[in-house]
KOLMIPA-712150 format. One record per residue: residue in one letter; x, y, z of N, C-alpha, C, CB in turn. Coordinates in steps of 0.02 Angstrom, whole numbers, plus 50000, padded with zeros to 5 digits. Glycine has a CB too. Layout:
<nodes>
aXYZXYZXYZXYZ;...
</nodes>
This chain:
<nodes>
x513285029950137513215034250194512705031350240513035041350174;x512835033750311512265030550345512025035950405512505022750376;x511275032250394510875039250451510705036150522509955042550417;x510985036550573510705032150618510085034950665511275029850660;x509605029750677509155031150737509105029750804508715029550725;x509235033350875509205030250931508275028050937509565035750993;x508285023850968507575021850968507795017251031507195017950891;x507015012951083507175010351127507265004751138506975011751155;x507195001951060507484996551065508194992751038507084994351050;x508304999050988509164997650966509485003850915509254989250913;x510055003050886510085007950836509985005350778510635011350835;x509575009350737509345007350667509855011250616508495009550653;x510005009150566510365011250507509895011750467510895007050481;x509965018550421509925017150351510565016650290509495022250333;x510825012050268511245012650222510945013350130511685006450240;x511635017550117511305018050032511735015650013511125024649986;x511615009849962511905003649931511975005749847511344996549946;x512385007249835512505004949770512284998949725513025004649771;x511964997249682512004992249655512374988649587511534992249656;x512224982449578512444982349513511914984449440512694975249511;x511244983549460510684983649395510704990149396509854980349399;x510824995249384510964999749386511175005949426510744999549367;x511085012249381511565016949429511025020649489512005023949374;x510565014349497510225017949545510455016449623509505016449534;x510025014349672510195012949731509415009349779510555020449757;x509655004549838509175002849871509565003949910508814997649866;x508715006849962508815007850025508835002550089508385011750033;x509055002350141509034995550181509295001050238509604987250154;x508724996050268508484998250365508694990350395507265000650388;x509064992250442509244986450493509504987850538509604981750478;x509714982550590509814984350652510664984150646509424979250707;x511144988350654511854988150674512144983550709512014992750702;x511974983450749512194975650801512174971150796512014973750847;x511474969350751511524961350745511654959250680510894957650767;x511614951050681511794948350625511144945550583512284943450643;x510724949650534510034947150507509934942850480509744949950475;x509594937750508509284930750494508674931650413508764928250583;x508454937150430507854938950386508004944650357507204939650419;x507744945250275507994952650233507294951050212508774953650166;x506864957550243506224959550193506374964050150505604962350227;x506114962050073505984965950024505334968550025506124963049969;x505504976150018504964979050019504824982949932505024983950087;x504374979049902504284982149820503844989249836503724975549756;x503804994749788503514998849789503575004049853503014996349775;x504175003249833504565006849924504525015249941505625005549927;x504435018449881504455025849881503795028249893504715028749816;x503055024649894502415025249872502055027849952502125017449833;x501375028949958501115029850030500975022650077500385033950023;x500955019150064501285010950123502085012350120501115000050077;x502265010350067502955009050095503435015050122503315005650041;x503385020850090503615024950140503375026650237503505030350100;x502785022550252502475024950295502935017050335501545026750282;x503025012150303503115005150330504035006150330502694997850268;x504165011450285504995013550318505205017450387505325018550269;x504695022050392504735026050444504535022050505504335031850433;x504085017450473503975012750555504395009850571503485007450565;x504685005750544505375001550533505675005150583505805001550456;x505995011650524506595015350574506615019250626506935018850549;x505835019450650505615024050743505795016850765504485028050776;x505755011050775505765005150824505484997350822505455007550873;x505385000050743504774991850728505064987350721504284990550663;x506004988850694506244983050655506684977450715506784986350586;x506434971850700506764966450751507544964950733506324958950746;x507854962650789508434960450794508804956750751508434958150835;x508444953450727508584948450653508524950650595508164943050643;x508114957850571507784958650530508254962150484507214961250550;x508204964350417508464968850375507924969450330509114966850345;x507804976350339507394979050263507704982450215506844983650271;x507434981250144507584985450091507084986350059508044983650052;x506984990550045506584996750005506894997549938506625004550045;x506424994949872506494998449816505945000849774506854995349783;x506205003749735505865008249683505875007649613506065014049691;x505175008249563505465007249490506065008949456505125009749454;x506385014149490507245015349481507505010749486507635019249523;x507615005949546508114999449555508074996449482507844993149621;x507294992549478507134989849435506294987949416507534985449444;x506244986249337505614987349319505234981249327505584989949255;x504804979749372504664973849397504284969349349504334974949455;x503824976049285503574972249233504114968749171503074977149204;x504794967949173505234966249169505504957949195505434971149188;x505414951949179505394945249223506194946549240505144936749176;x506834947449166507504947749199507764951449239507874948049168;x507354959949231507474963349293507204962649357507374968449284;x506644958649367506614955749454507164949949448505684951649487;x507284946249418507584941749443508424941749449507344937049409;x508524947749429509034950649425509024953849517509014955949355;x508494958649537508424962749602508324956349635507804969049610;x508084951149636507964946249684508574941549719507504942049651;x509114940249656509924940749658510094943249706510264944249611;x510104949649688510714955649715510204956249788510844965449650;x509714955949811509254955749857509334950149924508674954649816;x509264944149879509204936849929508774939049994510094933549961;x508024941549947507474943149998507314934850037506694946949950;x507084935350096506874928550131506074930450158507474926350205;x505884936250148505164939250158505174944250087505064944050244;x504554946250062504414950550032503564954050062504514947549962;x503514959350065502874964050052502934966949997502734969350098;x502504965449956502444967549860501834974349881501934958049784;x502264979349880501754985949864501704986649788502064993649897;x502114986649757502204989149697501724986349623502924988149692;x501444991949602500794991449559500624998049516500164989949607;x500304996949479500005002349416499435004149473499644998349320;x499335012349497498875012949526498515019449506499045012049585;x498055021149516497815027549539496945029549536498215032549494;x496585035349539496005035449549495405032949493495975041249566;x494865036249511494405032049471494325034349396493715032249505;x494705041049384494855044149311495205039949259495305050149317;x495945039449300496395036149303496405028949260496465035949364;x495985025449318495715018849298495265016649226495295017649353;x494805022149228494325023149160494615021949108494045029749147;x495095028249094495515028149056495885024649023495715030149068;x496415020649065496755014749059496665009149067497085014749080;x496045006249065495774998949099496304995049070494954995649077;x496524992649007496754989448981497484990449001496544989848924;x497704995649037498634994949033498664994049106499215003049002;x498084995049150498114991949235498164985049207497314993349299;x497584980949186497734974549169498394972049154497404973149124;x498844974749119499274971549079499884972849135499324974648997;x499934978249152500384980049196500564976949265500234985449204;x499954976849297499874972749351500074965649346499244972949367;x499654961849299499724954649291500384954849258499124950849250;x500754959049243501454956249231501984958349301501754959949153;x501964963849331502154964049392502084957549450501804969449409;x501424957949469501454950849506501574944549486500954949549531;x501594944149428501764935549408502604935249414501484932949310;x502724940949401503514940749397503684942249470503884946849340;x503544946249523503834947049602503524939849618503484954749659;x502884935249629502834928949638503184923049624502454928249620;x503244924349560503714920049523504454920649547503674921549449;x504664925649562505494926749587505334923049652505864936049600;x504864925749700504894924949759504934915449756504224929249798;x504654913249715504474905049736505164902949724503844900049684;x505534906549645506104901549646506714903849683506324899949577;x506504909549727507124909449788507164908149827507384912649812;x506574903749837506324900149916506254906149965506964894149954;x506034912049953505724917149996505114913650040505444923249948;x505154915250092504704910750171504084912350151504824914150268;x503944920350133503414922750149503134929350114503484923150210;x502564931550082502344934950051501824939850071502244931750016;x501774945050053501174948550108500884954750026501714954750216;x500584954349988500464957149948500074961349967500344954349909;x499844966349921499264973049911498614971149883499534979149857;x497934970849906497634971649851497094978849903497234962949812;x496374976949878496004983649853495254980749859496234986449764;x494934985749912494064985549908493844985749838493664992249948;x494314987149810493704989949735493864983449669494055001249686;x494414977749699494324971149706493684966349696494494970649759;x493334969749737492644964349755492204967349696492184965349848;x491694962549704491064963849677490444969449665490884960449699;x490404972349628490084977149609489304977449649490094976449534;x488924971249613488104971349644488444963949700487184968749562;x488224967349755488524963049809488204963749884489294964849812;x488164961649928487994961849995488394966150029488004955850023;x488184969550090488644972350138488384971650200488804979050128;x489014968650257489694973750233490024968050184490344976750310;x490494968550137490894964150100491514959950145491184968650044;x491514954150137492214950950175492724946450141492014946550234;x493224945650180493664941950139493534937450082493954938750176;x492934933750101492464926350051492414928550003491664923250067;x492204935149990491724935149931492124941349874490804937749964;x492624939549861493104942949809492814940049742493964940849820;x492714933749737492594932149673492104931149650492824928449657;x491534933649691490794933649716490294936549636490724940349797;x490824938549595490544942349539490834947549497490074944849558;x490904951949448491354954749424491444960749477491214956149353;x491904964549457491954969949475491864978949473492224968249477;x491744980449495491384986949457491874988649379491434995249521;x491404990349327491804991049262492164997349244491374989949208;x492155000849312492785007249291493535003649320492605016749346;x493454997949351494014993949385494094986949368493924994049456;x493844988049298493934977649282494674976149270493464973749192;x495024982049253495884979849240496204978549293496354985049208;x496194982749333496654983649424496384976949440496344991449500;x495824976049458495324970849492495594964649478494574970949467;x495404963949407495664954449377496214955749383495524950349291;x496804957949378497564956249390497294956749459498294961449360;x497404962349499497334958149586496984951749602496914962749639;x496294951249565496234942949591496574939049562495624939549585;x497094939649528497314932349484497954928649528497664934649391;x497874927249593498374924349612498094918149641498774928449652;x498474913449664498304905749662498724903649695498274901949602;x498434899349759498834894749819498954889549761498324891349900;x499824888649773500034882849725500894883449782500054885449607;x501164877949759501804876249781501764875849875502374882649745;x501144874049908501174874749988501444880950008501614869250022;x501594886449939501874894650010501474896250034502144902549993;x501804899950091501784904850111501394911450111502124905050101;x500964912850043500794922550010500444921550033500654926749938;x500234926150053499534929850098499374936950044499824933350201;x498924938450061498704948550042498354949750112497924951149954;x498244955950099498044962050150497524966250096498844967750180;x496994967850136496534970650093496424978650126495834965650090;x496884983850138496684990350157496154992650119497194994850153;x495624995950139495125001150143495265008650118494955001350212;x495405012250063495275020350080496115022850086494725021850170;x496605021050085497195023150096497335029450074497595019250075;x497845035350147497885039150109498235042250175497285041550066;x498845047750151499145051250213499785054450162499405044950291;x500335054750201500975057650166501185053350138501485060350201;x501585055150077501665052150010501375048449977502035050050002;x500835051449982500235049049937500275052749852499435051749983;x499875049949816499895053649752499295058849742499885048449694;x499615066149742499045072249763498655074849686499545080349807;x498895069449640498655072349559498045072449557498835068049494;x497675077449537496925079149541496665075149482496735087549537;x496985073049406496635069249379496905060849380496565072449318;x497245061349409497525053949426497535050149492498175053849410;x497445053649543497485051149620496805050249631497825056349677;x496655044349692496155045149744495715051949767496505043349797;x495255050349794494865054449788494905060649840494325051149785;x495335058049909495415062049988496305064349945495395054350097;x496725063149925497415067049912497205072549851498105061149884;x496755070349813496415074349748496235078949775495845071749706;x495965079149832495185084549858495815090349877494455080849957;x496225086049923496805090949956496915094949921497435088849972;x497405093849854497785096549805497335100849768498115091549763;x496865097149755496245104449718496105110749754495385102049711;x496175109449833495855115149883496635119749906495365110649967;x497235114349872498015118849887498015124749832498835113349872;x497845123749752497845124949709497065128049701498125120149679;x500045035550331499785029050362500055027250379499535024850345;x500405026850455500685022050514500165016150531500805026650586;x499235017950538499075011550559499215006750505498385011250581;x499205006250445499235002850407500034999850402498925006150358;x500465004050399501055001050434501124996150476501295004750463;x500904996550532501074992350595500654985050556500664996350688;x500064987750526499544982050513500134977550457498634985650469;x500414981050421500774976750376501334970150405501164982050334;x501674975750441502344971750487502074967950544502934977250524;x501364967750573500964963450616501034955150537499874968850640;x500414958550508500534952650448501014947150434500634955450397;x501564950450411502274947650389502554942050417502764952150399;x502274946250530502774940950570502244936650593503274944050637;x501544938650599500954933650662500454932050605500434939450746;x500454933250542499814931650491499894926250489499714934350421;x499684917350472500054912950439499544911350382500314906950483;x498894912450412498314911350339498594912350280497674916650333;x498214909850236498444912050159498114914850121498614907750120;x497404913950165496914918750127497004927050155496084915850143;x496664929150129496824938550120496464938550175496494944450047;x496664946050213496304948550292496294956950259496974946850390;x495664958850259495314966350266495434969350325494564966350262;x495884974550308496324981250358495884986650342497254983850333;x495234987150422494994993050373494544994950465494364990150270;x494345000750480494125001450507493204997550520494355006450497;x492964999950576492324995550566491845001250537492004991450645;x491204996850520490664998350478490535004950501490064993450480;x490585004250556490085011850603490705018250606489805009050721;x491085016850573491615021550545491485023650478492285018450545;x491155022350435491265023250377490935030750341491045017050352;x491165034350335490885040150305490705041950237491225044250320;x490285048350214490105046350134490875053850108488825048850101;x490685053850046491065055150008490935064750036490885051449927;x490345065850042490255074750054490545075350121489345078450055;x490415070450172490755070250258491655069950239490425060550316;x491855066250198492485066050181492785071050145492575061250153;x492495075950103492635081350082492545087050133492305081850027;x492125086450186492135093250231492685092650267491515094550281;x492945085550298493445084550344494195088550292493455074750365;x494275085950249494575090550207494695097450194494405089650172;x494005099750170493795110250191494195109350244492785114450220;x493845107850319494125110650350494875109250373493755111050385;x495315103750375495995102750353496385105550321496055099150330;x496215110050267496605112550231496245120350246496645108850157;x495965121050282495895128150328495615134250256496935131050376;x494985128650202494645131850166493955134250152494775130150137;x493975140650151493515145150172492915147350098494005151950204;x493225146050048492855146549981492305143949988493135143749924;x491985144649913491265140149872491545134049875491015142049781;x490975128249882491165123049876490445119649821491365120049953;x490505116349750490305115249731490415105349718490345120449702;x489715102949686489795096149687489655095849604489255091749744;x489955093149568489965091949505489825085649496490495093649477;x488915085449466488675080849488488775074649383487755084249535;x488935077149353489125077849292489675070249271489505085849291;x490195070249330490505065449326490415059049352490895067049337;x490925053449322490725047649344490675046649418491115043349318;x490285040849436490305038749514490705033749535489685036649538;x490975031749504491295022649525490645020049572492265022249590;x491305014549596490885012149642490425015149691491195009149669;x489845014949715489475018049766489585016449807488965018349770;x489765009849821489855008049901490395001449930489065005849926;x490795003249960491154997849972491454995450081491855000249910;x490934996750118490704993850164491234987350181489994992450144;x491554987350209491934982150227491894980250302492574983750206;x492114972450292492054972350377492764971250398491544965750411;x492824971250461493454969850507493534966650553493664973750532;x492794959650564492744955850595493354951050600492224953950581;x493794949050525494394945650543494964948850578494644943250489;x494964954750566495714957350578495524958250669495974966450522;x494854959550690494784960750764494914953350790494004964050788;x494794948150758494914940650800495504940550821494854933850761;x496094944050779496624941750787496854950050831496994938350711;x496704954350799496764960750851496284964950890497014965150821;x495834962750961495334965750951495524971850981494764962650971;x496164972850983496124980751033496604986950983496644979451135;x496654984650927497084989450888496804994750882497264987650826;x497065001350890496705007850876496805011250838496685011350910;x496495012050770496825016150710496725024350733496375014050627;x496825029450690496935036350704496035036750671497745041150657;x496025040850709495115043950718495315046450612494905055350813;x494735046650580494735049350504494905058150519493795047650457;x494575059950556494915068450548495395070450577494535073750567;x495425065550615496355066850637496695065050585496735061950703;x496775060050556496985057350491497045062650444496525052150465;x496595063650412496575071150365497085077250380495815074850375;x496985079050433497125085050462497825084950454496875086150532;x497995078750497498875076950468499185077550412499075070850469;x498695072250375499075074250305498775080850267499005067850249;x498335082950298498395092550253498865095950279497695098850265;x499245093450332499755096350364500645094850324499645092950443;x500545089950312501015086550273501075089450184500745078450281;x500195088850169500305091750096500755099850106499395093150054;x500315103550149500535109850144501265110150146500235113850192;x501465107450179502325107350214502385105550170502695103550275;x502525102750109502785097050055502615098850018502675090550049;x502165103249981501855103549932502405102149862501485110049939;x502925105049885503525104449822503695098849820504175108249825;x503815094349840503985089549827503425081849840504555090349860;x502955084849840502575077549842502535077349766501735076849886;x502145069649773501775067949689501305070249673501565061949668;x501145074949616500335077349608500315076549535500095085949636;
</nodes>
């Protein structure tokens, strides 16, 4: 079946594809008219990037040449080497953006150090590994501020990822995200977002981030988009570029919880439970690279941001992830 979009620069399709790896389905955004030179795979397609990097797509982002598809651990299990290379087949991606990863908050992480590790580093070795032997152009991966170095300088920048371990509620996520390696002259790049968080995000109070958590406790990303599909087509570096607002943006954790209160239009006690862990204390990033190459990009103000997505949780509450 197909959903079409007028937009001003063409009509966009979404078609739902049957596959062969199972009785699931991928999604694919492209342009009707033309004939696509380029099929981005988009891994981790149902999640808060890639749903946010579909919707951009299909308001007007996607070029004339382009075809996207969107999948999900349904298609196939990426920690699986025959099942990517099976989706990479039936795919004949010529770009990939690898969202797809073991994720969630700093509970989360504690908990499981050892199955982020294992999970991750088998996910990316296997979407890398497909990507090299299908001669895919180009790579644009995920990683994570909480990546870097624990006792460290600020603000933190691209250089200094391997600058020292990483905080030890995040040594699993962390070492699988750093373990990748310029080899074979490609193409891969990463993107280092800051703080992510909006609609279809994961709202689980003991498993999510700390701004979708706050939401869901008090119920009970387009810039990052554009920043991705900027990447894909004008990035060519291979080293990683930090997507993150600047320093003099950065707010603490109680300023980020009021923007919240008041977002979700809550009027109660508000207590700080000082009892639990802290993770990291500070992760200060800069955006001196991403301004060289964009100095006029304007992300959404942080309480506009919020406000949206308390707008979104409420509307959704049934059907988001919590």
């Amino acid at each position: 079946m197909c959903y079409t979009y007028t937009t001003t620069n063409s009509v966009l399709c979404y078609r739902y594809s049957a596959t062969v790896m199972s009785h699931t389905s991928l999604w694919e955004v492209g342009s009707e008219s033309s004939n696509p030179s380029k099929t981005v795979l988009v891994t981790g397609g149902s999640g808060l990037v890639g749903k946010a990097i579909e919707h951009v797509v299909a308001t007007g982002e996607c070029a004339e040449d382009e075809k996207w598809v969107f999948v999900t651990s349904k298609e196939a299990d990426l920690t699986d080497a025959a099942a990517v290379k099976k989706l990479f087949s039936k795919v004949k991606p010529t770009h990939v953006i690898h969202l797809a990863a073991m994720v969630g908050g700093l509970f989360k992480n504690m908990k499981y150090n050892l199955d982020f590790l294992r999970k991750n580093l088998a996910i990316n070795d296997n979407v890398l590994q497909a990507s090299f032997e299908s001669g895919v152009v180009k790579v644009v991966s995920c990683l994570s501020t909480c990546i870097f170095p624990d006792k460290t300088t600020y603000p933190i920048d691209e250089t200094m990822i391997h600058n020292g371990p990483p905080h030890n509620s995040n040594f699993g996520y962390s070492y699988a995200k750093r373990a990748y390696a310029e080899q074979h002259g490609c193409k891969y790049t990463a993107v280092i977002p800051t703080n992510v968080f909006g609609p279809h995000d994961n709202f689980s109070i003991e498993d999510g981030h700390v701004l979708p958590a706050l939401m869901h406790k008090i119920y009970l990303a387009k810039n990052l988009a554009r920043l991705f599909i900027w990447t894909l087509r004008e990035y060519d570096e291979i080293d990683p570029i930090i997507l993150s607002v600047g320093e003099e943006d950065e707010v603490s954790i109680k300023e980020a919880a009021n923007m919240v209160i008041e977002g979700m239009g809550y009027t109660g006690e508000v207590s700080y439970d000082t009892t639990k862990a802290d993770g990291q204390f500070k992760k200060t990033a800069s955006n001196a690279k991403l301004r060289k190459y964009l100095p006029n990009f304007k992300f959404t103000p942080m309480k506009q941001a919020i406000k949206e997505t308390c707008d979104w949780l409420n509307k959704n509450y049934d059907i988001a992830r919590k």
